[in-house]
N, C-alpha and C positions, 0 to 999 in steps of 0.2 A: 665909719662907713655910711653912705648915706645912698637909698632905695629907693628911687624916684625922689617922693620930697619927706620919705623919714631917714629919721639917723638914728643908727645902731654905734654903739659904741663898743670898740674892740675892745675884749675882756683877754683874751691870749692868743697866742701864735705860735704856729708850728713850727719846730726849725727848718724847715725846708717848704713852709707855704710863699716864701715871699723868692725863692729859687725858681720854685713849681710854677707861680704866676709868670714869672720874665720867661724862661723856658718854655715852657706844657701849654702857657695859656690859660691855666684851669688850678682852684683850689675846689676846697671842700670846705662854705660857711656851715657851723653851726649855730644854731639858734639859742645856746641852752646858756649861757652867759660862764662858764666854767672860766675860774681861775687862771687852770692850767691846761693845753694843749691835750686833748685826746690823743691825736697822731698827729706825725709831722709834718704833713699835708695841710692840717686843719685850721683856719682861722676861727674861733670862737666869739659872739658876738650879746649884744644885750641889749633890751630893747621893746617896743610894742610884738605882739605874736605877731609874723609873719601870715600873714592869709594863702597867696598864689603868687607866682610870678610868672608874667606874661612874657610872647617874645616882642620886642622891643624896646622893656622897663629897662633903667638904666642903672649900675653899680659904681660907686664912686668910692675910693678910696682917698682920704687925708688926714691930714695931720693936723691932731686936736692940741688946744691950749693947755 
């Protein structure tokens, strides 16, 4: 996943965050780098601490090597 110009690298997924996103629009990143899915909403991520996010900042999702 990459935040403006950092990348966080997805560490787990919820069963139903990638449903949630096509659907709803909307997940729930966590910052906390966890193995395994909190909830099934939750994408988990890892990476530099997160300061703020502005509205504008841009969220990108891909697929790493």
């Amino acid at each position: 996943m990459k935040l403006n110009d950092v990348i966080y690298y997805v560490t787990a997924v919820g069963e139903v965050a990638t449903a949630n996103l096509n659907r709803l629009g909307h997940i729930t990143l966590n910052f906390d780098g966890a193995d395994v899915a909190e909830l099934p909403g939750t994408v988990h991520v890892r990476g530099i601490t997160l300061k703020d996010i502005q509205p504008g900042d841009r969220i990108s999702f891909f697929k790493g090597s």
